[in-house]
Every structure is written in C-alpha cells, then in structure tokens.
C-alpha positions as CSV (number, residue, x, y, z in Angstrom):
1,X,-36.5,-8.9,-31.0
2,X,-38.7,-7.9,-33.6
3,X,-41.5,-5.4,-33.0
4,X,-44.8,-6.6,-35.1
5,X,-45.3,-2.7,-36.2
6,X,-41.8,-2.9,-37.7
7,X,-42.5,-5.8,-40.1
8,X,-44.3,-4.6,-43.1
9,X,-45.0,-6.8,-46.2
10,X,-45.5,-4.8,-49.4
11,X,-45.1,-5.1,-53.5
12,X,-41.6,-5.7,-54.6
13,X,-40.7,-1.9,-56.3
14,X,-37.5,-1.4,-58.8
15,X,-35.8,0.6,-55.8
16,X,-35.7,-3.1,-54.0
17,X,-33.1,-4.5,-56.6
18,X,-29.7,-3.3,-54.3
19,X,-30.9,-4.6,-51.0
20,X,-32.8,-7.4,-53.0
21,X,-29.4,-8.7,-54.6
22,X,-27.6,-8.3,-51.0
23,X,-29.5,-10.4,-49.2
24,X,-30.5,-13.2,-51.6
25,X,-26.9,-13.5,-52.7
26,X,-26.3,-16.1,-49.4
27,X,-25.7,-19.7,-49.5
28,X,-27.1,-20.0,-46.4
29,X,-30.7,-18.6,-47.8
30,X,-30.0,-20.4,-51.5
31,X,-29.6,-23.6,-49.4
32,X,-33.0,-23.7,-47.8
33,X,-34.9,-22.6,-50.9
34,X,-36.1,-24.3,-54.0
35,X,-33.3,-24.3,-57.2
36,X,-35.2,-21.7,-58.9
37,X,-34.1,-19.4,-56.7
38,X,-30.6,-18.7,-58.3
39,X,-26.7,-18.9,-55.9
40,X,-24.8,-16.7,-56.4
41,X,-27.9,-14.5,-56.7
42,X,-26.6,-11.7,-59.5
43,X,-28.3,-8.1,-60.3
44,X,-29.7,-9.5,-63.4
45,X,-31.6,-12.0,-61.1
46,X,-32.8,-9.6,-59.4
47,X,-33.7,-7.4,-62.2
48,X,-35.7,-10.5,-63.6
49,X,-37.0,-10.9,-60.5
50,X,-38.6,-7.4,-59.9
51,X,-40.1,-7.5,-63.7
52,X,-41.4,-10.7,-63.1
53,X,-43.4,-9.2,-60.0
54,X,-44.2,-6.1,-62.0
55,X,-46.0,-7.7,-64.7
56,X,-48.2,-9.8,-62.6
57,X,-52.1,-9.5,-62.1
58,X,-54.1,-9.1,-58.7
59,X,-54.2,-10.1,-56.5
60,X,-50.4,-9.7,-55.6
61,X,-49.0,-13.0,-55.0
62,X,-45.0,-11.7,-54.2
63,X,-44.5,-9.3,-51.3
64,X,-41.1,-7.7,-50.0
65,X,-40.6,-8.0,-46.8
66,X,-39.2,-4.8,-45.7
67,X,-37.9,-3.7,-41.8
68,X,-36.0,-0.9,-41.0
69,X,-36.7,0.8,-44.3
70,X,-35.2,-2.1,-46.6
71,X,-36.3,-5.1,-48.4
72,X,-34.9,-8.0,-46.4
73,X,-36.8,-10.8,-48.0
74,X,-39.5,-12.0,-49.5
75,X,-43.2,-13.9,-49.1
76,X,-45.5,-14.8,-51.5
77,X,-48.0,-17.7,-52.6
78,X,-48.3,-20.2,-55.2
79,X,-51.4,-21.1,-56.8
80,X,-52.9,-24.2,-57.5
81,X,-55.2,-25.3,-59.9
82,X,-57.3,-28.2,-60.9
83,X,-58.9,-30.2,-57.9
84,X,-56.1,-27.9,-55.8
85,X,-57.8,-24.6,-56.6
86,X,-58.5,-23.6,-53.0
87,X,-54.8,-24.6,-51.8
88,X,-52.0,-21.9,-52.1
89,X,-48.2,-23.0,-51.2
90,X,-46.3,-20.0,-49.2
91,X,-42.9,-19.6,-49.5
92,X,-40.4,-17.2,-47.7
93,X,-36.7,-16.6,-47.4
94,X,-35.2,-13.5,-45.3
95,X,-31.7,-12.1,-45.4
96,X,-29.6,-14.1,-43.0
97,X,-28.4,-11.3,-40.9
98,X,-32.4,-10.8,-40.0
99,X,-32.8,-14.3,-38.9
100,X,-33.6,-15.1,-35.0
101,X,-35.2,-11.6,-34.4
102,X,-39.0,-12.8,-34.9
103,X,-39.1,-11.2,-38.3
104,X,-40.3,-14.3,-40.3
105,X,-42.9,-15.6,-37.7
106,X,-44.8,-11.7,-38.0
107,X,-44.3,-11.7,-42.3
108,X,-46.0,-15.3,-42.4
109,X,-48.4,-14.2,-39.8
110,X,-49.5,-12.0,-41.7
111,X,-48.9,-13.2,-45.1
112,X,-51.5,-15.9,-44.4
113,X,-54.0,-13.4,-43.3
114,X,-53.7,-11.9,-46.4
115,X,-54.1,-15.3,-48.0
116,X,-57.0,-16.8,-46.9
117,X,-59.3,-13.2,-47.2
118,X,-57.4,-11.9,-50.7
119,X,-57.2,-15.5,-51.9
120,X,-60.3,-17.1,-51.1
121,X,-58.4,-20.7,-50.3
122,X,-59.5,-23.0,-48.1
123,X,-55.3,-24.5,-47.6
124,X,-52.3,-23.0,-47.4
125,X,-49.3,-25.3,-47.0
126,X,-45.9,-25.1,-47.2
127,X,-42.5,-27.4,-48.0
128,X,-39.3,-27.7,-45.4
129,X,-36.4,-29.3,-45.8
130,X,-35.6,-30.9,-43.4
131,X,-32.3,-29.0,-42.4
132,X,-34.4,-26.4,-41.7
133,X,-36.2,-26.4,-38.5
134,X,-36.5,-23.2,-37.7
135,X,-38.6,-22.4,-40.6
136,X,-40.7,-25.1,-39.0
137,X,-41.2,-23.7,-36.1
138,X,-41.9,-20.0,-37.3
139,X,-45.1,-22.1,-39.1
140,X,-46.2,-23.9,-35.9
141,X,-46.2,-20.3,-34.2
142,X,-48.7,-19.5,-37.0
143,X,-50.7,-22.3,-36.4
144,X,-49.8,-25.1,-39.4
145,X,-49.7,-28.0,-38.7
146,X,-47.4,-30.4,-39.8
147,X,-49.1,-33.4,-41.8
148,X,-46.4,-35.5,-42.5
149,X,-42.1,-36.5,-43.6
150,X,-41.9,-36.8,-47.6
151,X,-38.9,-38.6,-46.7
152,X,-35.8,-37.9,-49.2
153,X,-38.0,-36.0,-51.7
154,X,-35.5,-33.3,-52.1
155,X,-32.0,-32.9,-53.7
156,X,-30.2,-29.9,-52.5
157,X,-26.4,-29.3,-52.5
158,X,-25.1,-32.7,-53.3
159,X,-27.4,-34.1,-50.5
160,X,-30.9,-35.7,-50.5
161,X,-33.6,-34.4,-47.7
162,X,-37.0,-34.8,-46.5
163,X,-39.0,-32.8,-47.0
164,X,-41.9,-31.3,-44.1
165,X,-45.3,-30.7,-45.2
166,X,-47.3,-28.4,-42.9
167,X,-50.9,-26.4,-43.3
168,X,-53.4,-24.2,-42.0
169,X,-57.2,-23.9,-42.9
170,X,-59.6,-21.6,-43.3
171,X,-62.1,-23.3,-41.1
172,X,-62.1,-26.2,-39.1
C-alpha cells in the first residue's frame, strides 16, 4: 500500500515525457478516459501534452502525479463558466501497474484540497463510466457523493455506458 508522503502531485515538466508516454500508452487507462485522451498514446502526444501544460496560466490546473520518483499519472481540473463558474470537473488517470496501491485515493485527496482553496469553487464533480467502479470508490473515500446514473450517456470502445456523476462541496 501506498504511503500518503510518497504521493506528490506537482507541474507536468519536459523530463515527464518518457514515463508520461509509458504509462498513458494502455488501453486499459485509454478505456476509462474521455476520447481526447489519445490510444495508442505516442511521444508526440505527449509532447503536445507537456506544451499544452507549459503554456497555461495560474493557477495550475494539470498536475503529474509522481511516486517513486516518476510521473505515473495525471490530475487536474476543468473549469466552468457561465452560471457553472464555482464548479470545477476533476479528472485523473494513473499508470495501470500503480493501480490498487492507494495511490489515486491520496492524489484526489489532495487534488481537491488544492481545488476548493486555489480555486475558489464552491463544486467539484466528476464523470465515471460505469465500467469503472473503482474510480468510484476512490471518490467516496474522498467524500463525493454520487448524485445520480446519466444512463448510456457515454460511447466508448464500440459500447455505450452510463455514466456516474459524483461531488463534493465547499460547505454544507
């Protein structure tokens, strides 16, 4: 099992791109993540990927998550806007040979932390597919909440899914 002091969420940095590129290039990780995230997962990806970070403003919004010395994943936030302007959306993925070792539940742990003080949101929530219940259950462990089943809202290798909303507040 994870130690919490092991887990350390930072800015993605150009050195990233090797361990980056081995760890996103998975179609077990491409399969619980949004299409934007590419499969196969090439070193131009990642190169894209890194600049894109590079080039953004603060607050940081992208973090590598890095244990053991390497970047093994990443977490970062979505903004909304509009009448949404105090919601984020996090969103994480994590090398699959990391999985099952309490990594994820201490990166969104403290990834919503940083949210809510660096953010100033009132929400943050996030989007599971439904063939993914263990990214549930890291959530619940960080207190969301699940609010309800958007039921077969989501296309994803050949199949349609639900997906799970869940969220945490600020207050209340």
């Amino acid at each position: 099992m994870a130690v919490a002091g092991d887990v350390i969420l930072r800015p993605w940095r150009e050195a990233d791109l090797d361990s980056l590129v081995r760890y996103a290039d998975n179609r077990n990780v491409w399969r619980t993540l949004r299409d934007i995230f590419p499969h196969p997962y090439t070193r131009a990806d990642g190169e894209g990927w890194l600049a894109h970070c590079a080039a953004q403003p603060d607050p940081q919004l992208q973090f590598a998550i890095e244990f053991e010395g390497a970047a093994v994943g990443g977490i970062g936030f979505e903004r909304r806007n509009e009448v949404y302007r105090f919601t984020a959306e996090i969103g994480y993925w994590l090398g699959e040979p990391f999985w099952g070792r309490g990594i994820m539940t201490e990166a969104v742990r403290r990834a919503t932390a940083y949210g809510f003080q660096a953010l100033g949101v009132e929400r943050i929530e996030a989007h599971v597919f439904s063939s993914n219940p263990r990214s549930g259950r890291v959530l619940e462990k960080n207190g969301y909440t699940l609010e309800g089943r958007l039921r077969r809202s989501v296309f994803k290798d050949r199949q349609f899914l639900d997906a799970l909303l869940y969220s945490r507040l600020q207050t209340g």
